[in-house]
PDB file of N, CA, C and O in Angstrom:
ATOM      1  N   UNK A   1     111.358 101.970 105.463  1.00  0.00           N
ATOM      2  CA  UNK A   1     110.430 101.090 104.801  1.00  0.00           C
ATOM      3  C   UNK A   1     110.116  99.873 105.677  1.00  0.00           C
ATOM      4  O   UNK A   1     108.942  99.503 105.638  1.00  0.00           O
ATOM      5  N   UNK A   2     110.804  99.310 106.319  1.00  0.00           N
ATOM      6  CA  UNK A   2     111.103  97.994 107.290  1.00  0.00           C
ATOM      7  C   UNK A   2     109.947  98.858 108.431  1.00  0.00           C
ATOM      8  O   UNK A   2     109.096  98.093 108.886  1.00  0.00           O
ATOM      9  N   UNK A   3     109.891  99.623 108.683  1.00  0.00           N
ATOM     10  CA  UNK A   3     109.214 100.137 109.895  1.00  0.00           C
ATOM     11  C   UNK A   3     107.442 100.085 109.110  1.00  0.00           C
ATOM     12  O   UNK A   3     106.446  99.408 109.365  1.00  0.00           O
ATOM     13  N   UNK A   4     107.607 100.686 108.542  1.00  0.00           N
ATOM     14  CA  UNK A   4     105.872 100.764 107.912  1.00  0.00           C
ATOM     15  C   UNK A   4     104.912  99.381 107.316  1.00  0.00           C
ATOM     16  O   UNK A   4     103.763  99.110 106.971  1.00  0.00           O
ATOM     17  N   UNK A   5     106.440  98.674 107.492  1.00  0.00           N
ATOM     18  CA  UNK A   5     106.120  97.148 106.570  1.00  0.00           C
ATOM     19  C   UNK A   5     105.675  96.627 108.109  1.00  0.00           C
ATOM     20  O   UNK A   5     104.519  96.266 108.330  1.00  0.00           O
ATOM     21  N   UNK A   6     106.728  96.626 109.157  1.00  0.00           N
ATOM     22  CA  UNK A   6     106.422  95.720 110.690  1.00  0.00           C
ATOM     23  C   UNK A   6     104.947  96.025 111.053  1.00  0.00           C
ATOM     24  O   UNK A   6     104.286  95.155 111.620  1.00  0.00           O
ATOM     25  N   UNK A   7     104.469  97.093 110.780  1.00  0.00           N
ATOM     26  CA  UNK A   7     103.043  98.184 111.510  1.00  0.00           C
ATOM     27  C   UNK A   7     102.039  96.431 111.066  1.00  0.00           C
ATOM     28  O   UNK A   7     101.159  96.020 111.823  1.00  0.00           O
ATOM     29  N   UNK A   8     102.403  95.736 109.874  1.00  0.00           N
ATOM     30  CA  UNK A   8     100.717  94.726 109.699  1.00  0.00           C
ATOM     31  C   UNK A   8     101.117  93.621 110.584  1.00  0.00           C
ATOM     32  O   UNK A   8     100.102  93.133 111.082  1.00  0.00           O
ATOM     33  N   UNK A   9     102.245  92.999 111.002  1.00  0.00           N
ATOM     34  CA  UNK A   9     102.467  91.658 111.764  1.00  0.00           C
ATOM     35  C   UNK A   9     102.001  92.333 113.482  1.00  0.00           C
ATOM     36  O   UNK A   9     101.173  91.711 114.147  1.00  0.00           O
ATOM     37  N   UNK A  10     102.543  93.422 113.942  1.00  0.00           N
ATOM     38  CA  UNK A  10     102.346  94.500 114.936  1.00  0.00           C
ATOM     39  C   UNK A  10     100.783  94.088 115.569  1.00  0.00           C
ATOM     40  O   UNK A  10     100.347  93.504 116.562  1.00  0.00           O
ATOM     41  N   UNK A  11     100.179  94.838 114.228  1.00  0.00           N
ATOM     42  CA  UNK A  11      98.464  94.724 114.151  1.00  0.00           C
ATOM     43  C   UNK A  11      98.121  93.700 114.499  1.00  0.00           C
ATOM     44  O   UNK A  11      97.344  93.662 115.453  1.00  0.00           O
ATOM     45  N   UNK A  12      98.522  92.560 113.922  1.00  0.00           N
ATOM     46  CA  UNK A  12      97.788  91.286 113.780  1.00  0.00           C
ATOM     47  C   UNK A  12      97.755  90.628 115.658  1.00  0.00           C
ATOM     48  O   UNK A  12      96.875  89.979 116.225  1.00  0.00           O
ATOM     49  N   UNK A  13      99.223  91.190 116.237  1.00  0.00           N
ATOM     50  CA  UNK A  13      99.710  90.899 117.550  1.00  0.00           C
ATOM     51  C   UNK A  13      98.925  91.174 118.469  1.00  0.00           C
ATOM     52  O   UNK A  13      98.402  90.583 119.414  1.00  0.00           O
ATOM     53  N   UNK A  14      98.929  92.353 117.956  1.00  0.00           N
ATOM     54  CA  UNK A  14      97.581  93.441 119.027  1.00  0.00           C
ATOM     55  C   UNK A  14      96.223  92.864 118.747  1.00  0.00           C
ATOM     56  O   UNK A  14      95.594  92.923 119.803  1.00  0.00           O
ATOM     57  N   UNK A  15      95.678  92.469 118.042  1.00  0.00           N
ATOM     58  CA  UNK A  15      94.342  91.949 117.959  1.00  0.00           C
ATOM     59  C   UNK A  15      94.525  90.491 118.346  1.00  0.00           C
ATOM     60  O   UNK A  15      93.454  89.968 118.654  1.00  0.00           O
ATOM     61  N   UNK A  16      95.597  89.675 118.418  1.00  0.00           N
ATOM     62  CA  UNK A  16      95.555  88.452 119.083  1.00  0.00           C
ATOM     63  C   UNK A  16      95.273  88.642 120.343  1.00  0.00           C
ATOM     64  O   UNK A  16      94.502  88.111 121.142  1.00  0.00           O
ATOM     65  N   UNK A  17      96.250  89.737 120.391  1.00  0.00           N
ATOM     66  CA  UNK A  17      96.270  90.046 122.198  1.00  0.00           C
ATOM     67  C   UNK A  17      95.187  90.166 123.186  1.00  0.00           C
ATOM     68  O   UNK A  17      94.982  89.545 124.229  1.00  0.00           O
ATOM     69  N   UNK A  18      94.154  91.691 122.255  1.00  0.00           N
ATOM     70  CA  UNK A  18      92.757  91.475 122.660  1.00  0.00           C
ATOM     71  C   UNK A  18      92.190  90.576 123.004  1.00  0.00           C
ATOM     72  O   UNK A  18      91.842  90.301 124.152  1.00  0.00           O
ATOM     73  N   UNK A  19      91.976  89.837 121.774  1.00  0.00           N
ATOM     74  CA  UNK A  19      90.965  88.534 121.745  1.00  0.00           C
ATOM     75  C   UNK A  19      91.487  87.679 123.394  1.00  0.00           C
ATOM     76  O   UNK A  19      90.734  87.145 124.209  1.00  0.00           O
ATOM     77  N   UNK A  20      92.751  87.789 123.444  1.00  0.00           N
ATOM     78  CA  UNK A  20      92.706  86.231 124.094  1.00  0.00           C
ATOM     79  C   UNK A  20      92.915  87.189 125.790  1.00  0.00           C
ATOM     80  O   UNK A  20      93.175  86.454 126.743  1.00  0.00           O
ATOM     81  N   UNK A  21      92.816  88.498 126.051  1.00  0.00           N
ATOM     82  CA  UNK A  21      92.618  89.224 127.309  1.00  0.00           C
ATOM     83  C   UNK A  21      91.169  89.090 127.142  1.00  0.00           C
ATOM     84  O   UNK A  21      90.787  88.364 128.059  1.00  0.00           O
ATOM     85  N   UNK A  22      90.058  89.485 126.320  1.00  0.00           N
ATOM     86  CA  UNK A  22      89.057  89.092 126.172  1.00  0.00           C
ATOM     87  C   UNK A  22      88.815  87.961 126.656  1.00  0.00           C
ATOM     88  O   UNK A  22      88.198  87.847 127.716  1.00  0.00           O
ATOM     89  N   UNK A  23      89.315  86.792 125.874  1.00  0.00           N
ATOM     90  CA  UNK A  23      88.781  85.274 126.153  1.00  0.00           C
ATOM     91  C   UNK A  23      89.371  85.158 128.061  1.00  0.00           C
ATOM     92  O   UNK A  23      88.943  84.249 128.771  1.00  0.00           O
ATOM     93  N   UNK A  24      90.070  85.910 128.442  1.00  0.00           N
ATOM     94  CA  UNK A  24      90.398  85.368 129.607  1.00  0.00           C
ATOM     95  C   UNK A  24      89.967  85.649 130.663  1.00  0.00           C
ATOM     96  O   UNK A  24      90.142  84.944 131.657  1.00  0.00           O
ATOM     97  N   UNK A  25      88.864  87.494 130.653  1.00  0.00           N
ATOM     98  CA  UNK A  25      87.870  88.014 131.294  1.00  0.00           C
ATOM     99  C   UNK A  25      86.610  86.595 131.256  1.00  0.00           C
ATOM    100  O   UNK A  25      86.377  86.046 132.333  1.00  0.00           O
ATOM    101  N   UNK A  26      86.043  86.210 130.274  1.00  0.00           N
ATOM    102  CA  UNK A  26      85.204  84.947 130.485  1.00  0.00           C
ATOM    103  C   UNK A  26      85.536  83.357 131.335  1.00  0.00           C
ATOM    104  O   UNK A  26      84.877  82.320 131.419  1.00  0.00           O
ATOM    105  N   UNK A  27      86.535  83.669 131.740  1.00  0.00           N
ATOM    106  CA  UNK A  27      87.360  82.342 132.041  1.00  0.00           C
ATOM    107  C   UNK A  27      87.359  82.330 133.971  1.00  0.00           C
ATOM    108  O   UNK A  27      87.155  83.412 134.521  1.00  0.00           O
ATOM    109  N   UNK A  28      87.541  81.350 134.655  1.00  0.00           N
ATOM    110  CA  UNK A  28      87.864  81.725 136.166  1.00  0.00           C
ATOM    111  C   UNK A  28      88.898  80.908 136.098  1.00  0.00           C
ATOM    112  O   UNK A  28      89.281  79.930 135.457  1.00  0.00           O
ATOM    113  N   UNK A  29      89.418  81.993 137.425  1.00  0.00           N
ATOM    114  CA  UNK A  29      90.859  80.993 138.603  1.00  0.00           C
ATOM    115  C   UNK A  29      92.147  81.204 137.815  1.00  0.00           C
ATOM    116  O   UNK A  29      92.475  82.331 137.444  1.00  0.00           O
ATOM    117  N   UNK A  30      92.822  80.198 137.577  1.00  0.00           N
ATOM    118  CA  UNK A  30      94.369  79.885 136.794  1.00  0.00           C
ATOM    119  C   UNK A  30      93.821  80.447 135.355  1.00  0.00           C
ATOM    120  O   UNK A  30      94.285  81.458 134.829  1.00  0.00           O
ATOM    121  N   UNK A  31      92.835  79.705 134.825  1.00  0.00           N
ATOM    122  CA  UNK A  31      92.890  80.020 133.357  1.00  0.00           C
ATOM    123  C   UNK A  31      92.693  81.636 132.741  1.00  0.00           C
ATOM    124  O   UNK A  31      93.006  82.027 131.617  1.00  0.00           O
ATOM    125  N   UNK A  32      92.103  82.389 133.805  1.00  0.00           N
ATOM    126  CA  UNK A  32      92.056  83.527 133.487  1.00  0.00           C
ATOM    127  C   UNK A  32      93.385  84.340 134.387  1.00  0.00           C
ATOM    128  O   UNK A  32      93.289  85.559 134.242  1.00  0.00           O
ATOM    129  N   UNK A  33      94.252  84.041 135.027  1.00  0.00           N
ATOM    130  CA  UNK A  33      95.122  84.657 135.431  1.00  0.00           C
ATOM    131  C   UNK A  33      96.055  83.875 134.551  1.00  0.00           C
ATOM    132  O   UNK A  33      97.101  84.522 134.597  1.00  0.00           O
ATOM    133  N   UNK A  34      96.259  82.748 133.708  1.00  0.00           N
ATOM    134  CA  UNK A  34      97.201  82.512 133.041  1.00  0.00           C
ATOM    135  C   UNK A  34      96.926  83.432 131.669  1.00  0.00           C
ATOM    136  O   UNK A  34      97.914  83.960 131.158  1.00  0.00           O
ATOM    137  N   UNK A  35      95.587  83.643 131.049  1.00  0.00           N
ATOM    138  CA  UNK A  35      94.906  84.781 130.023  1.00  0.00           C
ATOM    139  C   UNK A  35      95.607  85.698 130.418  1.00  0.00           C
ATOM    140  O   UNK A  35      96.712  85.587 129.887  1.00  0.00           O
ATOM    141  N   UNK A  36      95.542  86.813 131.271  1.00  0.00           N
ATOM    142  CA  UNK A  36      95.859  87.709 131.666  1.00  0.00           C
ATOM    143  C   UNK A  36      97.662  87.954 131.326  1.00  0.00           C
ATOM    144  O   UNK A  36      98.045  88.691 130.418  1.00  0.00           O
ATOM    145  N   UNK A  37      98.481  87.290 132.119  1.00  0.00           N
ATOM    146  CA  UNK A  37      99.543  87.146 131.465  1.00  0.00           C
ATOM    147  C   UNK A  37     100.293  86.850 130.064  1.00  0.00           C
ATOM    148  O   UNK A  37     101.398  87.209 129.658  1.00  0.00           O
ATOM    149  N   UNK A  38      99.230  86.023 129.447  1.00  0.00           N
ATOM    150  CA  UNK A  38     100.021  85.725 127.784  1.00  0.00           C
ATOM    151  C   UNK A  38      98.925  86.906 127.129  1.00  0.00           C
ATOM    152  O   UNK A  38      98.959  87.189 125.932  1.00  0.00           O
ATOM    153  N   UNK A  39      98.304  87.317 127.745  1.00  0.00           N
ATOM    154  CA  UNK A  39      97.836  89.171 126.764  1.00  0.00           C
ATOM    155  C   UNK A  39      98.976  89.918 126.941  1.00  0.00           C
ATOM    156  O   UNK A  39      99.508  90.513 126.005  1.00  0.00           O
ATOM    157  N   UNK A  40      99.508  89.939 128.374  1.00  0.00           N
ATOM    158  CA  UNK A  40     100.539  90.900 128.425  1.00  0.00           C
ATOM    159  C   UNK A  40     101.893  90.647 127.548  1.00  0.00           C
ATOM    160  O   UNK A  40     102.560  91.483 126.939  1.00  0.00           O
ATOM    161  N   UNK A  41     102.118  89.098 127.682  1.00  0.00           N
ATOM    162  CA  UNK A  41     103.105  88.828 126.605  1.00  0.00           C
ATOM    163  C   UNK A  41     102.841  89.522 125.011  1.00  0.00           C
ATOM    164  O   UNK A  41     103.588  90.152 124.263  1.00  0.00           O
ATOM    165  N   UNK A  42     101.740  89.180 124.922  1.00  0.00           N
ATOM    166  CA  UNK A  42     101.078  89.400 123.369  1.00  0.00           C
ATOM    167  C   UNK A  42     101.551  90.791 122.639  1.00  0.00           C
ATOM    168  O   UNK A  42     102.040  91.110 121.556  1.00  0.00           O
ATOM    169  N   UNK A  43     101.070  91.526 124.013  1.00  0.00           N
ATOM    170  CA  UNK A  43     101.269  92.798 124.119  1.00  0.00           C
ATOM    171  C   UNK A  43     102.701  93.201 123.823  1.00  0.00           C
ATOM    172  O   UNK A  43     102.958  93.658 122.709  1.00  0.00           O
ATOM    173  N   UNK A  44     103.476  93.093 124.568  1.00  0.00           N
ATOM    174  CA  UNK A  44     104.823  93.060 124.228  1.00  0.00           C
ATOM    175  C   UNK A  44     105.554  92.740 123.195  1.00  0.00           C
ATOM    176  O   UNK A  44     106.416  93.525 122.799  1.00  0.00           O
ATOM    177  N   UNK A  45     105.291  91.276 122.449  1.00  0.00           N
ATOM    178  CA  UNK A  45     105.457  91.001 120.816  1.00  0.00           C
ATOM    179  C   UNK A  45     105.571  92.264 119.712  1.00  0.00           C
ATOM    180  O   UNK A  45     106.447  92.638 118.932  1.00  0.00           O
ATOM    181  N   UNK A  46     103.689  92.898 120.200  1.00  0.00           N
ATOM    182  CA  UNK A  46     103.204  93.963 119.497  1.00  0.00           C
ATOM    183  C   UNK A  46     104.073  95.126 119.706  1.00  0.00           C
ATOM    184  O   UNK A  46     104.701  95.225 118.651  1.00  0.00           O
ATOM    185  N   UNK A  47     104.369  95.867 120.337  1.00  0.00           N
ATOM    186  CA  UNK A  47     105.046  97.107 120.853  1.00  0.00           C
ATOM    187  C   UNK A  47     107.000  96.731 120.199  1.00  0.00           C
ATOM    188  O   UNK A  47     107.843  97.547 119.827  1.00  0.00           O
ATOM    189  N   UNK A  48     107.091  95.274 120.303  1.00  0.00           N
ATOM    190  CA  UNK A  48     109.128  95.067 119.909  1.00  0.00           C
ATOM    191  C   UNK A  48     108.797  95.230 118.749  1.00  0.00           C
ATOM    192  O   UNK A  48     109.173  96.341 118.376  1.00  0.00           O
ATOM    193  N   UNK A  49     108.137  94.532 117.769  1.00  0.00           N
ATOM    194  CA  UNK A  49     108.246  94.314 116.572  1.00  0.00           C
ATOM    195  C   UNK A  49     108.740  96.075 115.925  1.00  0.00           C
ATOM    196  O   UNK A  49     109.947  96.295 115.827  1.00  0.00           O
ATOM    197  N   UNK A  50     107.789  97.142 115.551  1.00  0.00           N
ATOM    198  CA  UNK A  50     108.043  98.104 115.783  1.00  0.00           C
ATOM    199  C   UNK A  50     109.119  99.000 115.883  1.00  0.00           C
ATOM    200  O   UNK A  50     109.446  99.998 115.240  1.00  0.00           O
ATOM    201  N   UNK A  51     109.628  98.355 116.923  1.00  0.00           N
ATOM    202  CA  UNK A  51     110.541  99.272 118.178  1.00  0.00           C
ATOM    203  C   UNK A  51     111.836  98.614 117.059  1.00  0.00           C
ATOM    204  O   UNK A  51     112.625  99.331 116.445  1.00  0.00           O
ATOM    205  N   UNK A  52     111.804  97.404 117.013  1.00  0.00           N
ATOM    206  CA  UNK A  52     113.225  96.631 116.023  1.00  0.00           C
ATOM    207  C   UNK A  52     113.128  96.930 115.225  1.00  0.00           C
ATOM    208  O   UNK A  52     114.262  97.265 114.883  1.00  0.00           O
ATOM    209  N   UNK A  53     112.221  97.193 114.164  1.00  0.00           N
ATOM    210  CA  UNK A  53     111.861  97.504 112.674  1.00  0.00           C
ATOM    211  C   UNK A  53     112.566  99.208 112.318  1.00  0.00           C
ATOM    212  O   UNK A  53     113.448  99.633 111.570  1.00  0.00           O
ATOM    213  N   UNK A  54     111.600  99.826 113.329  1.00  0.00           N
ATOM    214  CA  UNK A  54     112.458 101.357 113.713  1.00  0.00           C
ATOM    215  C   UNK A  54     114.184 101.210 113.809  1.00  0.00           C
ATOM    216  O   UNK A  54     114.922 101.557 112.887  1.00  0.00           O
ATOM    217  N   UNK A  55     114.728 100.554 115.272  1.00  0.00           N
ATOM    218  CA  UNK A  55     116.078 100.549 114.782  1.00  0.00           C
ATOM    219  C   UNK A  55     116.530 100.067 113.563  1.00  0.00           C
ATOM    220  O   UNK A  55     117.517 100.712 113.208  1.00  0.00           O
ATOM    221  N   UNK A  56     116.194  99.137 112.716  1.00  0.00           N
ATOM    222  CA  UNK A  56     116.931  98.539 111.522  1.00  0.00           C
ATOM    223  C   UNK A  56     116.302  99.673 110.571  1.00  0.00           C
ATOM    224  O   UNK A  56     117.014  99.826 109.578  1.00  0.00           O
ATOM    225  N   UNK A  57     115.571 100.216 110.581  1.00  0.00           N
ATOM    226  CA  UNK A  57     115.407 101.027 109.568  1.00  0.00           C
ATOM    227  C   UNK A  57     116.329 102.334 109.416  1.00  0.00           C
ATOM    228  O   UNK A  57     116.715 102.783 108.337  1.00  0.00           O
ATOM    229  N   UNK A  58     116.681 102.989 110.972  1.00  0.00           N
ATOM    230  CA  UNK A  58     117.588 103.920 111.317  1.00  0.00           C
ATOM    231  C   UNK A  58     118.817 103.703 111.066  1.00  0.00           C
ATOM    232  O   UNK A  58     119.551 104.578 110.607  1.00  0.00           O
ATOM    233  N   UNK A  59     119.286 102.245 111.393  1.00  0.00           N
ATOM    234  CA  UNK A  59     120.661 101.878 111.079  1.00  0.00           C
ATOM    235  C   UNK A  59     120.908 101.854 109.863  1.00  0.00           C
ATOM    236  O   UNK A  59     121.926 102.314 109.346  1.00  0.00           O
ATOM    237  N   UNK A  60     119.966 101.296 109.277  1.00  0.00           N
ATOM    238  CA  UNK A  60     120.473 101.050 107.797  1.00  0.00           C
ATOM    239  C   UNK A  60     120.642  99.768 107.712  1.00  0.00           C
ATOM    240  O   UNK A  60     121.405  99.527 106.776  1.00  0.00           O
ATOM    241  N   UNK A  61     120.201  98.586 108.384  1.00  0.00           N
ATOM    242  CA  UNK A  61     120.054  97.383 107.856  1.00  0.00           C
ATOM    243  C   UNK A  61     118.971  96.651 107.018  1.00  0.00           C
ATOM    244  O   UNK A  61     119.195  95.534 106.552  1.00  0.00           O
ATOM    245  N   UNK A  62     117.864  97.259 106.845  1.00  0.00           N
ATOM    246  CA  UNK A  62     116.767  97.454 106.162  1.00  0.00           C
ATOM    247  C   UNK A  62     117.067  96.725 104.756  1.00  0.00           C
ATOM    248  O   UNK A  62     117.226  97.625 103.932  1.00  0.00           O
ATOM    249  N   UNK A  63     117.199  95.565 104.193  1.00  0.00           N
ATOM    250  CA  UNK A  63     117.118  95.281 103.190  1.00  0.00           C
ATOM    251  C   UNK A  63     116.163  95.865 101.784  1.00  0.00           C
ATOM    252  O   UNK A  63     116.601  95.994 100.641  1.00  0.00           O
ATOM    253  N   UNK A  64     115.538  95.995 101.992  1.00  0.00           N
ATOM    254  CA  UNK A  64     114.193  96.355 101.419  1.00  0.00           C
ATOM    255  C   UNK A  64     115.005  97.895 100.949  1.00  0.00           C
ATOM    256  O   UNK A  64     115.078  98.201  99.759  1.00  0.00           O
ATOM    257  N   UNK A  65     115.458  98.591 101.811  1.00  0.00           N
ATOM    258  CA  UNK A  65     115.799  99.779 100.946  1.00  0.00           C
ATOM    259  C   UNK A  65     117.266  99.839 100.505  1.00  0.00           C
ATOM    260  O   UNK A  65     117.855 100.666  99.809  1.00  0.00           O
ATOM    261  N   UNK A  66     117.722  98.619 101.170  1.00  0.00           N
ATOM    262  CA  UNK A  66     119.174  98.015  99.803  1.00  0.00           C
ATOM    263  C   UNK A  66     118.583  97.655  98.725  1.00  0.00           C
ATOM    264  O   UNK A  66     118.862  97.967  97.568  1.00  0.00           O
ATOM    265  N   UNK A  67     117.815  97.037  99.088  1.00  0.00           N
ATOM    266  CA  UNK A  67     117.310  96.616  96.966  1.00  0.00           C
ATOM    267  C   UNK A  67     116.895  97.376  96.591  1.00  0.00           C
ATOM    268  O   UNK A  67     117.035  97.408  95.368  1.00  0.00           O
ATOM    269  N   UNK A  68     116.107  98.538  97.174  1.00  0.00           N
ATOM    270  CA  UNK A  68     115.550  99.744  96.131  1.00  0.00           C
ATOM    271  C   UNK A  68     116.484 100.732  96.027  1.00  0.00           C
ATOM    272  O   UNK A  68     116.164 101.652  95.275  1.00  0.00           O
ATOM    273  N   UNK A  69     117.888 100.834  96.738  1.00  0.00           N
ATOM    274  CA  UNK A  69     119.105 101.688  96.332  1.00  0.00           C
ATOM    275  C   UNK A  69     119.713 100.844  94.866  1.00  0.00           C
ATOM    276  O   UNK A  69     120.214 101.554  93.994  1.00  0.00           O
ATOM    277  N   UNK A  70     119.675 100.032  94.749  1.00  0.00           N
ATOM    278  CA  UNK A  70     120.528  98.881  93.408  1.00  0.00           C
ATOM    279  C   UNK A  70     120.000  98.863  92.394  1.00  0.00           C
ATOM    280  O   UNK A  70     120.366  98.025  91.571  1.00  0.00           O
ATOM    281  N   UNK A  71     118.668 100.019  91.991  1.00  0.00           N
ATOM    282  CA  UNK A  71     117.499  99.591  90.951  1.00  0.00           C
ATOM    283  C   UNK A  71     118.385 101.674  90.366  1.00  0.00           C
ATOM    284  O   UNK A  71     118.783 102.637  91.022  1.00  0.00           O
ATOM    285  N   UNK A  72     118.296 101.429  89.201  1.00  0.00           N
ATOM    286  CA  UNK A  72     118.938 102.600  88.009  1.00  0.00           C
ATOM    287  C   UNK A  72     117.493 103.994  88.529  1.00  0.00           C
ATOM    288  O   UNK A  72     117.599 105.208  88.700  1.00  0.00           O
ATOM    289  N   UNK A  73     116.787 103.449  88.589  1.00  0.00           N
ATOM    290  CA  UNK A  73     115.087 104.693  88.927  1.00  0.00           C
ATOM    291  C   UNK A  73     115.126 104.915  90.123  1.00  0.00           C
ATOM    292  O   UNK A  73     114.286 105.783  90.359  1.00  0.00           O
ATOM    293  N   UNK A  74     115.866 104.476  91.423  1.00  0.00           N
ATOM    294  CA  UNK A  74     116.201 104.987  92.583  1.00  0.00           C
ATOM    295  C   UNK A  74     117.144 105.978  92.840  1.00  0.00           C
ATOM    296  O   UNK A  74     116.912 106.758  93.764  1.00  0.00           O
ATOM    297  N   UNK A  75     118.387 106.110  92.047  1.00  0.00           N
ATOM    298  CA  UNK A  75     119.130 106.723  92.106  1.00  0.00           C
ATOM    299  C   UNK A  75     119.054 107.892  91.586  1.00  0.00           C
ATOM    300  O   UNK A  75     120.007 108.667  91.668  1.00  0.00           O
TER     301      UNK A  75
END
């Protein structure tokens, strides 16, 4: 559940990311080679979030499906 829930903050990462690799193609010199780099950061945000959400969901630290194990209609 933790994994399907991370997929909208993920999204939101990835479309920051665009925008501001976008904004940095319009840009010259430092400001577009400093663009260039915080897309790639951006990028990266997007791809962990995911990747962590997946392990905690595998492990079993996933809160979200501790509280829906504790409810009488789950079981």
């Amino acid at each position: 559940m933790c994994f399907f829930i991370s997929l909208l903050p993920a999204t939101i990462w990835a479309v920051i990311g665009y925008f501001v690799l976008f904004a940095s193609t319009r840009a010259e010199g430092r400001v577009q080679t400093l663009g260039h780099w915080l897309a790639i950061w951006i990028f990266c945000i997007a791809v962990f979030i995911p990747i962590v959400a997946a392990y905690v969901t595998l492990a079993g630290f996933c809160p979200i499906g501790a509280m829906m194990q504790t409810h009488e209609w789950a079981q």
